[in-house]
C-alpha positions as CSV (number, residue, x, y, z in Angstrom):
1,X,16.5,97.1,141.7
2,X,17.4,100.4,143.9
3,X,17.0,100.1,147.7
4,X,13.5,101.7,148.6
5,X,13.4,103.6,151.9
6,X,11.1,100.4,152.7
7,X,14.3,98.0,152.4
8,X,15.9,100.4,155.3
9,X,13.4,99.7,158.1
10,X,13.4,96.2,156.5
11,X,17.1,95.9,157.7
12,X,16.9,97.3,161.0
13,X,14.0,94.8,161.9
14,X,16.8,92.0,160.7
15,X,19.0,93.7,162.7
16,X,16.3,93.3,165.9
17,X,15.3,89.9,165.5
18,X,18.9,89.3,165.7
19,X,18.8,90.6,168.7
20,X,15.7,88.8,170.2
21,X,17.2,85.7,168.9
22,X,19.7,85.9,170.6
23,X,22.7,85.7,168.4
24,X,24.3,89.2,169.3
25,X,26.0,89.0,172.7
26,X,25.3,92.2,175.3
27,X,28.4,93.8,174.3
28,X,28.1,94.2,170.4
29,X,25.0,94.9,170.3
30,X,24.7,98.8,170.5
31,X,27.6,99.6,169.0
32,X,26.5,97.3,166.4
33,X,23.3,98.9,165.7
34,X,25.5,102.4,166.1
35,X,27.4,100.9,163.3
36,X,24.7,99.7,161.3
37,X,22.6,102.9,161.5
38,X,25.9,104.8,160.3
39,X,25.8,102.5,157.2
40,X,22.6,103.1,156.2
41,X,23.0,107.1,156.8
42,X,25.4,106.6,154.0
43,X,25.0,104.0,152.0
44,X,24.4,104.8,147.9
45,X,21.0,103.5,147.4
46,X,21.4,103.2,144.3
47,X,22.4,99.3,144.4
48,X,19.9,96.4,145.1
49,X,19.0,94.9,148.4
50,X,21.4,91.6,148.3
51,X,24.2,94.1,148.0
52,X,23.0,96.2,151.3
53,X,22.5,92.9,152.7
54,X,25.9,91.4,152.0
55,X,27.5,94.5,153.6
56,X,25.2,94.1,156.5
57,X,26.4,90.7,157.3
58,X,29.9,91.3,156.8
59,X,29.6,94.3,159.8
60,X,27.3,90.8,161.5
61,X,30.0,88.6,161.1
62,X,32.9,90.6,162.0
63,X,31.1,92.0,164.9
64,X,31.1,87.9,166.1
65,X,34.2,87.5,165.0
66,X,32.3,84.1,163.6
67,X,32.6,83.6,160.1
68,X,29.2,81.9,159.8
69,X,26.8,82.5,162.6
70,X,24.0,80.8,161.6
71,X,25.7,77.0,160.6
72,X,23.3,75.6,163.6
73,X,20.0,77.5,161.8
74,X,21.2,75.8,158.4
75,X,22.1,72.5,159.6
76,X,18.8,72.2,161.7
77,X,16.8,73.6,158.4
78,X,18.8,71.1,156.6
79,X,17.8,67.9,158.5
80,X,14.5,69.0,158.9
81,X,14.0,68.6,155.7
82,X,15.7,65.7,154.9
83,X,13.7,64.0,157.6
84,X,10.8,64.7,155.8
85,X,12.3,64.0,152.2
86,X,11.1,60.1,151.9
87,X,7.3,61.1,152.3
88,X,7.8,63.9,150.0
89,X,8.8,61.8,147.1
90,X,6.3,59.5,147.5
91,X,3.7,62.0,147.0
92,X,5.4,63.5,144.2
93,X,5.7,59.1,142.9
94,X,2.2,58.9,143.9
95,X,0.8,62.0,142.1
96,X,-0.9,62.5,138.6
97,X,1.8,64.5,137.6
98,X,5.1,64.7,139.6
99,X,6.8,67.8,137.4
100,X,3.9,69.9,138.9
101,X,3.8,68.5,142.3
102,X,7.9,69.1,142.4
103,X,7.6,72.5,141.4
104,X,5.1,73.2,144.1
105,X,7.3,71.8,146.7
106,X,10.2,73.5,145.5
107,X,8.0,77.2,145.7
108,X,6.6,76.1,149.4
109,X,10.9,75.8,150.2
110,X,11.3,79.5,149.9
111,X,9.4,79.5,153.3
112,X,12.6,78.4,155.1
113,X,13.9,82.1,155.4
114,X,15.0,84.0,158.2
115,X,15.8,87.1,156.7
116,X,11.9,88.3,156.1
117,X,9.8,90.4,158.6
118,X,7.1,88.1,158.1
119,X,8.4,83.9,158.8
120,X,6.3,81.5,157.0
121,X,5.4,78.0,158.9
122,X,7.4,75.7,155.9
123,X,4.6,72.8,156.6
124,X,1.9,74.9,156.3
125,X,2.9,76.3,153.6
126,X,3.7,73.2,151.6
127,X,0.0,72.5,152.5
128,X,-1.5,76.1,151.2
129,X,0.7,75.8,147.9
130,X,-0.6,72.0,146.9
131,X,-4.3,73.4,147.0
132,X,-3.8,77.1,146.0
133,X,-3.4,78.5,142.5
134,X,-0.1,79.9,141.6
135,X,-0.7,84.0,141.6
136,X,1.4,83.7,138.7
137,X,2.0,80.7,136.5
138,X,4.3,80.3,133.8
139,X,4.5,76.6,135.1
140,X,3.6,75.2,131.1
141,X,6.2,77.3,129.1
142,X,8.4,75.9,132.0
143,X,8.0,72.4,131.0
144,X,8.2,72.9,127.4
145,X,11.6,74.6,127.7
146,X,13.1,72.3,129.6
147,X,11.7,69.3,127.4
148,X,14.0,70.9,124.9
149,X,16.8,72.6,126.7
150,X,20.4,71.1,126.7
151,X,21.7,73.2,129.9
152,X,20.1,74.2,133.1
153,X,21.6,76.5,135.5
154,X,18.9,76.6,138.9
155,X,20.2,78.9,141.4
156,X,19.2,78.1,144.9
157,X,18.3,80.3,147.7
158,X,18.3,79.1,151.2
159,X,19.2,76.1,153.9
160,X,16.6,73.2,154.2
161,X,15.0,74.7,150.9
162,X,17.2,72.9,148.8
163,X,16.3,69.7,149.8
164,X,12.9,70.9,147.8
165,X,15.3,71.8,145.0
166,X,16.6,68.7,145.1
167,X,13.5,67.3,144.5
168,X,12.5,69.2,141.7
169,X,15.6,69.0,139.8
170,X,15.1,65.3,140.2
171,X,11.9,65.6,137.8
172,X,14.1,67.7,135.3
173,X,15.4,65.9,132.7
174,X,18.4,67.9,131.1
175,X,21.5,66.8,129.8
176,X,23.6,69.4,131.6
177,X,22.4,70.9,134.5
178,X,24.2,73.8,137.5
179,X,23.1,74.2,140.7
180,X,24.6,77.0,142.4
181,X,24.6,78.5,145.4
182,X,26.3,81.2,147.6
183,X,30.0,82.0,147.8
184,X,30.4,82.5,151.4
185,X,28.0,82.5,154.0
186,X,25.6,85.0,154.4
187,X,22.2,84.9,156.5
188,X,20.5,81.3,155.6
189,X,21.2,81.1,152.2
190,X,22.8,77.5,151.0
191,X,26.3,77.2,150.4
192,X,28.6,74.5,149.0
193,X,28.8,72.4,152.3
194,X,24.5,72.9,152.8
195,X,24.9,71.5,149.1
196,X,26.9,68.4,149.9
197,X,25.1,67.6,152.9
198,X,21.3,67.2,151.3
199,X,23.1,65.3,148.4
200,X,23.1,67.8,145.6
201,X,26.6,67.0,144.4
202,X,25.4,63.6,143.6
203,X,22.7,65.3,141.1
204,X,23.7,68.0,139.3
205,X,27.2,69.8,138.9
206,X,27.2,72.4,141.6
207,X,29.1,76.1,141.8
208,X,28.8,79.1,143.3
209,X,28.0,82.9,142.7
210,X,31.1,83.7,143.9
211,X,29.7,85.8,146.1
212,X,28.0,86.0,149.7
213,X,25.6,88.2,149.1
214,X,22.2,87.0,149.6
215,X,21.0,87.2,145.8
216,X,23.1,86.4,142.3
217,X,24.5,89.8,142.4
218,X,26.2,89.5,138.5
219,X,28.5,92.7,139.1
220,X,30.3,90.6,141.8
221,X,29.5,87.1,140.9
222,X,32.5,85.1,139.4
223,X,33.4,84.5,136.1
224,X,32.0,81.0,135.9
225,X,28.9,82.0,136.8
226,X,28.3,84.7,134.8
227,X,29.2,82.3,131.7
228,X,27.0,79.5,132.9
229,X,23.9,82.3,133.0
230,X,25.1,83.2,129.7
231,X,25.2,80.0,128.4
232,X,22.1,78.1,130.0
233,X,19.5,77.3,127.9
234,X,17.3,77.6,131.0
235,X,17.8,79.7,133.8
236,X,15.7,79.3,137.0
237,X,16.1,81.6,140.2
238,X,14.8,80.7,143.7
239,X,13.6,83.0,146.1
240,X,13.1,87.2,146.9
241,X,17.0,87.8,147.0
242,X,17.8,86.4,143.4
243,X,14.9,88.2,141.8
244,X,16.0,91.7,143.0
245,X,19.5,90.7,142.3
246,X,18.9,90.3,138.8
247,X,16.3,92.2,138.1
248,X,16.7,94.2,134.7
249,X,19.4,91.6,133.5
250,X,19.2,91.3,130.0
251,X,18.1,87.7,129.7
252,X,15.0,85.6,130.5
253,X,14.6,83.8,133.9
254,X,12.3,81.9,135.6
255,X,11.4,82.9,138.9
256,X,10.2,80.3,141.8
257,X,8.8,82.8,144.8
258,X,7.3,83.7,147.6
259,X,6.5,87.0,147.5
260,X,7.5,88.2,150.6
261,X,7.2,92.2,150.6
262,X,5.1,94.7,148.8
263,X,7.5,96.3,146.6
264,X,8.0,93.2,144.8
265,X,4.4,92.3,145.1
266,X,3.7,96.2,143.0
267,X,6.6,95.0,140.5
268,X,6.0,92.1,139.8
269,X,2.1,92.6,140.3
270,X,0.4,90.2,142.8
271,X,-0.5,89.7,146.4
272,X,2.6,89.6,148.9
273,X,2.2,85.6,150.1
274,X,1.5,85.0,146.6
275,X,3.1,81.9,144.9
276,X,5.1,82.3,141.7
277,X,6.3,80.8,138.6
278,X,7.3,83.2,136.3
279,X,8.9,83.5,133.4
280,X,10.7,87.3,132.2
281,X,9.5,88.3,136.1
282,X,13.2,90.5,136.5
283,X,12.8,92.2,132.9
């Protein structure tokens, strides 16, 4: 997927609520946005989003001189969720039929974002998906696959939404199944030590893109995970970033979504706040 002219005010208001949240001291800050507008004069759009966005980071994090600036937003996202992970399962125990209340809660954890314009409560959220339909459901053909499947690969998205993950994956029962997750930090999105802290390790065999940007960008991604999407029976993708990273790859995928702005909303042909399981969504 190109970058839109959209994507660029998209950035800049990332940029901003940096800015109001405080992360950017005083004296970065203009020469930062200087910087950052500089970039985008320039930039080839020709390249998806998570690539813009991994480049804007990098200028983020070097600007801080902090290699991961938002560890404290992760952590917290991370043991808010975990907090809450006990009454979660037992309403996925309790229900009629755990693989679809799983799912659900595993859609609802793409709330826990701070790169959109638009946050999302993650409570509410979990609430609205449980008794909303899906805007797009492939949900069935899911279960049937993986009733069958040999090898999963499920690529995560963010902090605190993997503890959702986790949760789903726990209702998928696949002989071998890959959880990855970033390569470096970048914005909220999980990495291996947001893996090992909400007990993923434990669950599944767990790797990385190889990358940081903020989607499964495959012309950077390491070898290993460019042979474990080749090789999965099943491939599942969490989250906005992944689905513009690998949009137009040449294999089937199943999306698990919010949809979060209106160019993917016209693509992929729903509602933005719509909730997704689809199958083929990035062909």
């Amino acid at each position: 997927m190109d970058i839109s002219l959209d994507c660029i005010t998209c950035i800049v208001q990332s940029y901003t609520r940096l800015l109001q949240a405080g992360m950017l001291p005083e004296e970065v800050r203009e020469p930062g946005m200087r910087r950052l507008l500089e970039y985008l004069a320039n930039v080839d759009y020709r390249q998806s989003p998570p690539v813009l966005g991994r480049d804007l980071h990098r200028m983020i994090r070097s600007d801080l001189d902090d290699p991961d600036p938002y560890r404290r937003i992760k952590t917290d996202a991370n043991r808010m969720m975990l907090d809450r992970l006990a009454d979660l399962e037992a309403m996925v125990d309790g229900s009629d039929d755990p693989f679809d209340i799983a799912m659900r809660l595993a859609v609802a954890g793409n709330a826990i974002d701070f790169a959109p314009q638009h946050q999302l409560d993650v409570m509410e959220t979990i609430d609205r998906v449980l008794r909303t339909p899906l805007s797009i459901d492939h949900s069935e053909q899911l279960r049937d696959e993986l009733a069958s499947a040999a090898t999963l690969l499920y690529i995560g998205d963010n902090a605190g939404e993997i503890v959702l993950d986790r949760l789903f994956l726990q209702q998928i029962d696949v002989p071998e199944r890959y959880f990855a997750v970033r390569g470096g930090p970048v914005i909220n999105d999980a990495t291996l030590e947001d893996a090992r802290s909400v007990g993923m390790e434990g669950l599944v065999e767990v790797i990385t893109t190889g990358d940081d940007a903020p989607g499964a960008v495959l012309e950077s991604a390491s070898e290993e995970f460019r042979q474990v999407l080749g090789a999965s029976d099943v491939v599942i993708a969490k989250g906005q970033g992944n689905l513009e990273a690998l949009l137009d790859v040449d294999r089937d995928i199943y999306s698990l979504l919010i949809i979060k702005c209106d160019l993917i909303a016209e693509r992929v042909g729903v509602k933005r706040g719509g909730f997704v399981v689809g199958k083929a969504l990035n062909r």
